[in-house]
Structures are given as structure tokens and as C-alpha cells.
C-alpha positions as CSV (number, residue, x, y, z in Angstrom):
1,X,0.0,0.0,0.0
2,X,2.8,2.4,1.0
3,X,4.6,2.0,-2.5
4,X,1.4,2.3,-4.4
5,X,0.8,5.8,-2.3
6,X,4.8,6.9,-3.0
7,X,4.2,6.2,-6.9
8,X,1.5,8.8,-6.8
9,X,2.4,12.4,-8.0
10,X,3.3,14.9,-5.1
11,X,0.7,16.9,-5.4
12,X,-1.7,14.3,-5.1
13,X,-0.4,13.0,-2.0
14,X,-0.2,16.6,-0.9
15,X,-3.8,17.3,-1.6
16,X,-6.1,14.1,-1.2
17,X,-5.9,13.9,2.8
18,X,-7.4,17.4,3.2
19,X,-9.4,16.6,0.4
20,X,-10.6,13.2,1.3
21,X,-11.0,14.8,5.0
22,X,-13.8,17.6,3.4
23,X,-15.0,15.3,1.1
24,X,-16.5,13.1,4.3
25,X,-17.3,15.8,6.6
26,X,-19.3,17.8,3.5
27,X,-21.3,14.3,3.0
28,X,-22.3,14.3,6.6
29,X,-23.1,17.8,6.9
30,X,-25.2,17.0,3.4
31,X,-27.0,14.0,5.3
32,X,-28.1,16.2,8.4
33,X,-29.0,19.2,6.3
34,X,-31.1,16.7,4.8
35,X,-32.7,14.9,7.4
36,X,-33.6,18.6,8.8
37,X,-35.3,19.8,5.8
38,X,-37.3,16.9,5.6
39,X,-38.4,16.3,9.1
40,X,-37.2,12.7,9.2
41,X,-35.0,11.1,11.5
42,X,-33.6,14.1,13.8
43,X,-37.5,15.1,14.6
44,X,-37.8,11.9,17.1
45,X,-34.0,13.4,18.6
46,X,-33.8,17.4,18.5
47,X,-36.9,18.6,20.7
48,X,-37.1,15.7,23.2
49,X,-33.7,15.8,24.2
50,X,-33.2,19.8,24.7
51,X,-36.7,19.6,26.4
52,X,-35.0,16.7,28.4
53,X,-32.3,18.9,29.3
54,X,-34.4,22.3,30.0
55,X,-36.6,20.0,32.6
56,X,-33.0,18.7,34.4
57,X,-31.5,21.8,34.7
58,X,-30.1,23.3,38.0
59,X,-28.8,26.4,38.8
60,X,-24.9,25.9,39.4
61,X,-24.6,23.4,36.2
62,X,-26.1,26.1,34.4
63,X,-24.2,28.8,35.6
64,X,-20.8,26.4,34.3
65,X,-22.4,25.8,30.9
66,X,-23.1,29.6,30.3
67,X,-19.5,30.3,31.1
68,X,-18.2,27.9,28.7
69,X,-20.3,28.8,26.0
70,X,-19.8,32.4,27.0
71,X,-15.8,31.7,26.0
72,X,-16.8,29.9,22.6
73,X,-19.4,32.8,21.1
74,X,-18.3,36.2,19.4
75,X,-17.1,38.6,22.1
76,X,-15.0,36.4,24.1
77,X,-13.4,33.9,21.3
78,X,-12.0,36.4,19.0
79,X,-10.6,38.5,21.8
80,X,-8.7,34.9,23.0
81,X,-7.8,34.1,19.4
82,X,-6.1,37.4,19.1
83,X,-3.8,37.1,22.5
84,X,-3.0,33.5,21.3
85,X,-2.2,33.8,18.0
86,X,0.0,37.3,19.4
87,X,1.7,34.8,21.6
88,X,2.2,32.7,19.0
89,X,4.1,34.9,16.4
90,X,6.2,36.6,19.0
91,X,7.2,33.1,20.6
92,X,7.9,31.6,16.9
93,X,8.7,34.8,15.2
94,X,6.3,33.3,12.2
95,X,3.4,34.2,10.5
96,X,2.9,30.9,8.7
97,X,0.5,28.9,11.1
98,X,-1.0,31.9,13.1
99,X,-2.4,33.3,10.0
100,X,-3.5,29.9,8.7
101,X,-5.6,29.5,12.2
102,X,-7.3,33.2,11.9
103,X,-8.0,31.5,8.3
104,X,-9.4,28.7,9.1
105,X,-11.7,30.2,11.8
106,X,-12.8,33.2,9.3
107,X,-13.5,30.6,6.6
108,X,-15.8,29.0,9.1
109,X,-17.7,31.7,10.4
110,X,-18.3,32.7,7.2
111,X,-19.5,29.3,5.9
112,X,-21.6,29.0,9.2
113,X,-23.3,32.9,8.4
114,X,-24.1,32.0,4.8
115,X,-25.4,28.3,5.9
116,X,-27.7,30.2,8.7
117,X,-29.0,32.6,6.4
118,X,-29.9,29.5,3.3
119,X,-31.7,27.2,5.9
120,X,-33.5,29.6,7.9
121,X,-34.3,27.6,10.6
122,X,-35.6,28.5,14.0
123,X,-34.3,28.4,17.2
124,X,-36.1,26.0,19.8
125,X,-38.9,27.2,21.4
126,X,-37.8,30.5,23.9
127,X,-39.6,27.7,26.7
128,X,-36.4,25.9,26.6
129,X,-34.1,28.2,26.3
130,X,-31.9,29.3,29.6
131,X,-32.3,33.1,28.8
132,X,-35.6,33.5,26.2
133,X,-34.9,35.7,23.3
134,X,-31.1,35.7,23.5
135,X,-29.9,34.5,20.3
136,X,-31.4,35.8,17.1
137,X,-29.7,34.4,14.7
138,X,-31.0,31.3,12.9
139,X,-30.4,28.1,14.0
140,X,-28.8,25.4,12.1
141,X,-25.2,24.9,11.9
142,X,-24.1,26.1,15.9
143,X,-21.7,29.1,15.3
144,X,-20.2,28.3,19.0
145,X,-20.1,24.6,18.3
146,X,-18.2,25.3,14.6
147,X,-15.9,27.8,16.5
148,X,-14.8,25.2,19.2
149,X,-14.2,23.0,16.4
150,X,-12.4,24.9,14.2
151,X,-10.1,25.9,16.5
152,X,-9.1,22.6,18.2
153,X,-8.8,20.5,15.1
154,X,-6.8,23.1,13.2
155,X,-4.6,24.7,16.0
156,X,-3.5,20.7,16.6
157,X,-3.0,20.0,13.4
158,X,-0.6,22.9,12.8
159,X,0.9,21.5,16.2
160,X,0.7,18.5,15.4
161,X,2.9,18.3,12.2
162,X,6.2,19.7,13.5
163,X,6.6,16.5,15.3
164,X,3.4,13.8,14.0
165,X,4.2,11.5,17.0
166,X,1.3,9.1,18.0
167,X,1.6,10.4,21.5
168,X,0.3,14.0,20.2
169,X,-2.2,12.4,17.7
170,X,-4.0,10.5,20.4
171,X,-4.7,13.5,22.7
172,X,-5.2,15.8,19.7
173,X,-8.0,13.3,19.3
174,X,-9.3,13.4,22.5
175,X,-8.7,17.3,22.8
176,X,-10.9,17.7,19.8
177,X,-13.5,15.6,20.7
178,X,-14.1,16.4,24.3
179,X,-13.9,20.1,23.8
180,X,-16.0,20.1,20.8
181,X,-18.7,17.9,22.2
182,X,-18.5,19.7,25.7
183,X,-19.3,22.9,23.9
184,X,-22.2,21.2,21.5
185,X,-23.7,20.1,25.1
186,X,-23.5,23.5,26.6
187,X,-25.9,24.7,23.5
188,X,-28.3,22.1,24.0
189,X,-28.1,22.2,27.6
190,X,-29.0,25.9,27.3
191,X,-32.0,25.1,25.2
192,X,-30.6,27.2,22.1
193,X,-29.5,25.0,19.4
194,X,-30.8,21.1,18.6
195,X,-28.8,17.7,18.5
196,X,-28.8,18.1,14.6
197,X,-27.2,22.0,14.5
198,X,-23.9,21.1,17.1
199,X,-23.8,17.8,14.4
200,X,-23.6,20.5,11.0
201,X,-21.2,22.6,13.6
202,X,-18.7,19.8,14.4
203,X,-19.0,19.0,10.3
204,X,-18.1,22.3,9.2
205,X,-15.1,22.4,11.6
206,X,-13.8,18.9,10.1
207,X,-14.4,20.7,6.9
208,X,-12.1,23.7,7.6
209,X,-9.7,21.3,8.7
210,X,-9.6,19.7,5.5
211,X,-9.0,22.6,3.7
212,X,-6.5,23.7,5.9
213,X,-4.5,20.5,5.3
214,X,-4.8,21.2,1.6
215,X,-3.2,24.9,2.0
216,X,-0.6,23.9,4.7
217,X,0.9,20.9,2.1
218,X,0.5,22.6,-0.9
219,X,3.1,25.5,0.7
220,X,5.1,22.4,2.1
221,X,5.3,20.9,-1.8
222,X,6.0,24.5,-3.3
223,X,9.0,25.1,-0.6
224,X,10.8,21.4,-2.1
């Protein structure tokens, strides 16, 4: 297998991880979109299980989940981004990877704003939701949920590839999953997005991540 994959042309073996990467995470995010549109399988899951949550809420788990998803949503993220990716230049003295992050998480806000605004979807009812009337914005993918996602996944890949050890790949995984999942439960917990929106969220992070991997090796071929 490994000589059939060195007899491939560089840029192919440049490009097809990232691509193959999107190409999955698109398909799924394709399959919920779909579901939602239609009503089918995500109605029996989305409104029970946030109404499950609103009904077994208490006041000090709540007050935790609003200060995490406080961290992951619009004011407080791109204020940490900033510091970090500050840090970041002045401890490598390079613009490479920073600037490949604040890419990655534009790209993503973006897709998640245009995404929003195509499927007009509602928020869950303002009876489930921890403060009624606080988020305007449409529903489907989670903005907070894509952020979290975004950022893990890309800042470990970037960290990751200096050294590709198994050691860092495995909690890389774990990073990414935990953190992204802890922040999908915080929305639902909340009552302000469904199981199906953190699901597109977490997609279009896995996305960006793909087509982060394409940029970042496509420099690596070009610099020999």
C-alpha cells in the first residue's frame, strides 16, 4: 500500500488527505441538512432531548455551561484568538500557522453565516431556552459549536505536524472531541440549538480542517 501511495504524483499526496478529509465531513453535513429539511429522522431526537435537558437543569450546572459557552461565542473567542495567535508569532517569530488558524476560523464563520442565512431555521422554542430571546440568529449549523471546532482540530494540526508523534495524535483526538462535544452540550443544555445543528457545527469544523490541510501541504510541496 505504501509503495502504491509513493508512486502517486506529489501533489496528489499533498492534496487528497485534506481533500478526502472535506469530502467526508461535507457528505455528513449534506445528510443532516437533509434529514432537517425533511423532518425525518432528527425530529424523534432534536426537541425531546433539549426539552430533556431544559426539565433537568439546576442552577450551578447552568451557571458552568453559560461560562463555557460564553468563552466559545463572538465577544469572548475572537478576543482569545487574538492574545493567542499574538503569543504565538512573538514566541515563533512566524506568520505561517498563526495566520492559517485566523483563516481557518474566518473561513468557518463565514460558511456557518451563509449556511444560517440559506436554511432559515428557527431556534427552539424560547420555553427551553436558559435566557428567552437571547440568540437571534438562525439556528442550524451552531456558530459556538463550529468555533470550538475549528479551533481545536486546526490549532492541533498545525501542532501537530512539526513533530506527527502518536503520543500528540491521540490526545489531539481526545482534545478535539471532548472540547467540541463539551461545547455542543452546553448549547443544547442551554436550550438554544438542537442535536442536529452542534452535528452540521462539528461537520463544518472537520471541513475547515480539511481545507487547511490542503493549504498547509500545498506550501510544504511548493517550498521542495
Amino acid at each position: 500500500m505504501r509503495d502504491v501511495w509513493m508512486k502517486l504524483p506529489p501533489a496528489v499526496r499533498a492534496l487528497l488527505p485534506g481533500l478526502l478529509l472535506s469530502a467526508v465531513a461535507l457528505v455528513a453535513f449534506a445528510e443532516i441538512l437533509e434529514e432537517v429539511v425533511e423532518l425525518e429522522a432528527f425530529v424523534s431526537w432534536d426537541e425531546p432531548l433539549i426539552e430533556w435537558m431544559a426539565d433537568h437543569r439546576t442552577d450551578g450546572l447552568t451557571a458552568v455551561m453559560t461560562f463555557i459557552t460564553n468563552i466559545f461565542g463572538p465577544i469572548v473567542l475572537p478576543i482569545l484568538l487574538a492574545v493567542g495567535v499574538g503569543v504565538w508569532i512573538w514566541r515563533t517569530r512566524s506568520w505561517r500557522d498563526p495566520l492559517l488558524l485566523v483563516g481557518a476560523m474566518i473561513f468557518s464563520t463565514v460558511v456557518t453565516s451563509v449556511a444560517k442565512r440559506a436554511v432559515g431555521r428557527a431556534r427552539p422554542s424560547e420555553e427551553v431556552q436558559a435566557v428567552p430571546g437571547l440568540e437571534q440568529s438562525f439556528s442550524f449549523p451552531s456558530g459556538h459549536t463550529t468555533g470550538a471546532a475549528t479551533l481545536v482540530l486546526v490549532t492541533g494540526y498545525l501542532l501537530w505536524r512539526r513533530h506527527r508523534s502518536r503520543t500528540a495524535l491521540v490526545i489531539w483526538a481526545l482534545a478535539s472531541v471532548l472540547i467540541t462535544g463539551l461545547v455542543a452540550f452546553t448549547r443544547m443544555y442551554l436550550g438554544y440549538h438542537f442535536l442536529s445543528d452542534v452535528l452540521a457545527g462539528a461537520c463544518v469544523g472537520l471541513f475547515t480542517l480539511g481545507a487547511v490541510m490542503c493549504v498547509d501541504r500545498t506550501l510544504e510541496l511548493r517550498r521542495g
